[in-house]
C-alpha positions in Angstrom: 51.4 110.0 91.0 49.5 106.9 91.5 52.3 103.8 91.8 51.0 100.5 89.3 53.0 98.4 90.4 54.3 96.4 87.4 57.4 96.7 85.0 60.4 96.9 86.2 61.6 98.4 89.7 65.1 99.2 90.3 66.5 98.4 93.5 69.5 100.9 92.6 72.7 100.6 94.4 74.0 104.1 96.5 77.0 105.0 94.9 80.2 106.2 97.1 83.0 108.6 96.1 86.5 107.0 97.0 86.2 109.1 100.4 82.8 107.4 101.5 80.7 110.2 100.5 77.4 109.9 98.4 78.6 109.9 94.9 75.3 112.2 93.5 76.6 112.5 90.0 77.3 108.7 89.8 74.0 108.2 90.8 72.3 110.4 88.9 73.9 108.8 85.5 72.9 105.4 86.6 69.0 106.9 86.9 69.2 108.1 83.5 70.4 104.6 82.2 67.2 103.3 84.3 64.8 105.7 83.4 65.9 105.5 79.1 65.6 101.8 79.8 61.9 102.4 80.7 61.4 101.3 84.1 58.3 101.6 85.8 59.5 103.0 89.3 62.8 103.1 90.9 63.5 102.2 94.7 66.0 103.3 97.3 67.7 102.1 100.7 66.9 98.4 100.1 69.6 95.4 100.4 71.5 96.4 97.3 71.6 100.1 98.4 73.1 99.2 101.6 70.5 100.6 103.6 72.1 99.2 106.9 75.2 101.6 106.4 73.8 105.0 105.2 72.1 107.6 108.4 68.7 108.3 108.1 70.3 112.0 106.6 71.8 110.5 103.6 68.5 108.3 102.7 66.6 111.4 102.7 69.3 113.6 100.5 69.1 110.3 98.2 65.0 110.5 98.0 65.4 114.1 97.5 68.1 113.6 95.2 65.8 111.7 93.4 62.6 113.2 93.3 63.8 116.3 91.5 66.0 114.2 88.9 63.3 111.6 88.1 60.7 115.0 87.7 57.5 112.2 88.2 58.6 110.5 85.6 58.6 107.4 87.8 57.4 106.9 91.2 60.3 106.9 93.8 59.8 104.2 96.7 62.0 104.3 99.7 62.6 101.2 101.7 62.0 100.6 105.1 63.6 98.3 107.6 63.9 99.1 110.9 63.9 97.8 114.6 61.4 99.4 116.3 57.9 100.4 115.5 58.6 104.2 116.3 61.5 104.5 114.2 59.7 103.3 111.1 57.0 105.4 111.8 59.4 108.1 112.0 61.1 107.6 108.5 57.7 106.7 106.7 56.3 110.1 108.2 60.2 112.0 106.6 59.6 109.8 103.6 56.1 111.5 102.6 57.7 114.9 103.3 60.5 114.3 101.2 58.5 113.3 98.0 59.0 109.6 98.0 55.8 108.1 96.2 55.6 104.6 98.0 57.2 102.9 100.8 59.0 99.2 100.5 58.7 97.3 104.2 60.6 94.7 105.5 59.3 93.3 108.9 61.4 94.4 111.7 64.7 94.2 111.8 67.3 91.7 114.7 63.8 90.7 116.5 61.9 88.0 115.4 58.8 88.8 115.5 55.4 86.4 115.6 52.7 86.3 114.0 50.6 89.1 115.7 53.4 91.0 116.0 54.9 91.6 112.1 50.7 92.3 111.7 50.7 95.0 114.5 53.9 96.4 112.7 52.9 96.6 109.4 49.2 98.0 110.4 50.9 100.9 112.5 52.9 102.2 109.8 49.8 101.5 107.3 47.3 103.9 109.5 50.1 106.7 110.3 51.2 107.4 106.5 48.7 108.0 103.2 51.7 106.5 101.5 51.2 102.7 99.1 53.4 100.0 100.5 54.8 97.0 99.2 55.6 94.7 101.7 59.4 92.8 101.3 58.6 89.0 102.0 62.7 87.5 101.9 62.2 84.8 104.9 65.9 83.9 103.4 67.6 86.3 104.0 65.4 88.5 107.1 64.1 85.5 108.8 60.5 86.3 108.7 58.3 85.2 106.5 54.9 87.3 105.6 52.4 84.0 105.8 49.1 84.1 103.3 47.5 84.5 106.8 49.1 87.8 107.6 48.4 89.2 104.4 44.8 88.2 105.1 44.9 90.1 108.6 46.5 93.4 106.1 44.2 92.7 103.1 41.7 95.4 104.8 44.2 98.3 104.8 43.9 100.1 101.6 47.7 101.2 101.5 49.2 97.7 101.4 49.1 97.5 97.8 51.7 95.0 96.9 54.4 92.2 98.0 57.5 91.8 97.0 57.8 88.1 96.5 61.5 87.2 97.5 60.6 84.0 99.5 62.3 82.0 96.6 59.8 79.6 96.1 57.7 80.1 92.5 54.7 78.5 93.7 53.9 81.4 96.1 52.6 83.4 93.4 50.5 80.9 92.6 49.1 81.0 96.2 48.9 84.6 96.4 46.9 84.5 93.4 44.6 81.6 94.4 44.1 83.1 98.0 43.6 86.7 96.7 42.8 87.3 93.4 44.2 90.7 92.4 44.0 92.5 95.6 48.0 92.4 95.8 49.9 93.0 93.2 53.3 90.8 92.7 56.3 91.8 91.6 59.6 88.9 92.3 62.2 90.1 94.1 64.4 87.3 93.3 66.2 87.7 89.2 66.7 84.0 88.9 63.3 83.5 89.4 61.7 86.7 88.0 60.9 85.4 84.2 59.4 82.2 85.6 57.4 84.4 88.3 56.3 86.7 85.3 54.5 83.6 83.2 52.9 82.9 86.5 51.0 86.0 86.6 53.4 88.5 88.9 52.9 92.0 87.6 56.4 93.0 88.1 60.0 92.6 89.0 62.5 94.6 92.0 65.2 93.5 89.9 69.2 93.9 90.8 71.2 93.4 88.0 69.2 95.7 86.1 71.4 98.1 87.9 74.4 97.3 85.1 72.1 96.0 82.4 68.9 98.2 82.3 67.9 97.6 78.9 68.0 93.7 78.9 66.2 93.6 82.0 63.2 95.6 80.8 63.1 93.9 77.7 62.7 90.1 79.4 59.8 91.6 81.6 58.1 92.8 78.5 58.4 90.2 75.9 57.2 87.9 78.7 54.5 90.0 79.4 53.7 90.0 75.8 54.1 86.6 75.4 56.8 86.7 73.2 58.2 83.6 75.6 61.1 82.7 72.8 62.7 86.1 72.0 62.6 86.6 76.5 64.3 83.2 76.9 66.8 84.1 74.4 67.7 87.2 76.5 67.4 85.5 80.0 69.2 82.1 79.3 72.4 84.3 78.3 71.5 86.7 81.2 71.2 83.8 84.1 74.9 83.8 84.9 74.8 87.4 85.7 71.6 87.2 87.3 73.1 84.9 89.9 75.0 87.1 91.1 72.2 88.4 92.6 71.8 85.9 95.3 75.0 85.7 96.5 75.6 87.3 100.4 78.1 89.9 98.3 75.6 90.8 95.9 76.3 94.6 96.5 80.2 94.3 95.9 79.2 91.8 92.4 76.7 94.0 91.3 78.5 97.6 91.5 81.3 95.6 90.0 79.4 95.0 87.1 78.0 98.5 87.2 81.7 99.6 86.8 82.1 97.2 83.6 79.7 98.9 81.8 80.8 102.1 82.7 77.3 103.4 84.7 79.1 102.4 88.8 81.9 102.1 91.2 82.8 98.9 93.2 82.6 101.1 95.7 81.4 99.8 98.9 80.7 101.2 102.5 82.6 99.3 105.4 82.5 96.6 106.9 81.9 95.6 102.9 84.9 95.7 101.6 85.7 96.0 97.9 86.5 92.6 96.3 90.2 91.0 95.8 92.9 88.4 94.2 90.5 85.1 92.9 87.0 86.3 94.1 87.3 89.8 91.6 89.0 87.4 88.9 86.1 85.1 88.9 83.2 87.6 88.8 85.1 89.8 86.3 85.0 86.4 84.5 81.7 85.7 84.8 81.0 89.9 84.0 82.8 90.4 81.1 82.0 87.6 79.4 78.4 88.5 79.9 79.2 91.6 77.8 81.0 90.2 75.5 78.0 88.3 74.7 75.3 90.8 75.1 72.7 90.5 72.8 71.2 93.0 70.4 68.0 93.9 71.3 65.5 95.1 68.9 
């Protein structure tokens, strides 16, 4: 299954059982809410999947997990971010075997890497795996930013496909487009940011709170897309509180809490996270709930 790269692309929490064990039937009902919503691809072991907490074992049950559930429905794309070069080349390699359809990349991980060497990185994964890539660019929150210049160094290897624009600033699509045309497609990482993204010309949109609220997501990306600007900003404007709740550093712990509102989550969290208390879990239940008290019907 060839990956488009456009629509929607869940970057879908893991779910834990009250003992800290994947929670697989949890999971799986929160992939069906994805999948009825009509996403276009689902992705695993990024930031909101608290890929720095889970071993390299559970990742792979997750993909494999999700290959067979999703039957190539959707392509599944497992996320990469890792110190060292050999490790990622090690999990892209796994990756492949276990059925995943695309890879997502972060540059390394704790080292700050130049110029030459986020290149060299992303190139040696590239040329050891037959796998697409979309490359994460969150300077933000990872500390690296993937220049226009490095994606011109990458622009010659087939497999980097697409970026994941998370640098926060709108104009970059712009730039991306101006610099390169089509050759990578663009999908905002960032959900207070994604509609204005869209009208710019990104193809698509790693989105976090569709995790709670599937349907509404989807159905901004594709009225924008269709051009149907006042029906989308009737959905986003009452959607933007929720949506910022996505750039908060305790996104995971506000977005499984609204996953548990609407009955498709847990708050549950992997240490050192730590489920939320007292005002904090007051103010974003607030914040929640009257976002679904307010939900809109969607035709």
């Amino acid at each position: 299954m060839a990956i488009q790269w456009k629509g929607v692309f869940p970057a879908l929490t893991t779910k834990f059982t009250s003992d800290d064990k994947l929670d697989f039937p949890l999971f799986e009902k929160n992939l069906s809410a994805q999948l009825d919503a009509g996403v276009e691809g689902v992705i695993l072991g990024g930031t909101l999947g608290e890929a720095s907490v889970l071993s390299n074992e559970e990742k792979f049950d997750l993909v494999k997990f999700t290959v067979d559930k999703v039957a190539d429905k959707v392509p599944v794309v497992m996320n990469i971010a890792e110190g060292s070069t050999r490790e990622a080349l090690k999990l892209a390699a796994e990756a492949e075997k276990c059925g995943a359809k695309g890879l997502m990349m972060l540059p390394p991980m704790r080292y700050k890497s130049d110029h030459r060497e986020t290149v060299a990185y992303f190139k040696a994964v590239t040329e050891s795996s037959s796998l697409p890539i979309m490359i994460y660019n969150n300077p933000i929150d990872y500390k690296i930013e993937v220049t226009l210049d490095m994606f011109a160094e990458l622009a010659d290897n087939k497999n980097i496909q697409a970026v994941k624009e998370s640098t926060r600033d709108v104009s970059n699509v712009t730039r991306m487009i101006n610099r390169f045309g089509d050759r990578f497609k663009i999908l905002c990482g960032v959900d207070t940011i994604a509609m204005e993204e869209l009208m710019l010309g990104a193809d698509g949109w790693v989105a976090g709170l569709v995790c709670a609220f599937p349907k509404e997501t989807v159905a901004v990306y594709k009225l924008t897309k269709s051009n149907k600007i006042a029906e989308a900003l009737k959905i986003y404007r009452w959607f933007l509180p929720l949506l910022e709740l996505d750039i908060h550093p305790k996104l995971v712990q506000y977005i499984k809490l609204a996953e548990q509102e609407v009955g498709i989550g847990s708050e549950n969290v992997r240490a050192p996270r730590l489920t939320l208390t007292g005002e904090e879990r007051e103010r974003i239940l607030l914040i929640i709930r009257k976002g679904i008290t307010n939900r809109p019907t969607l035709l």
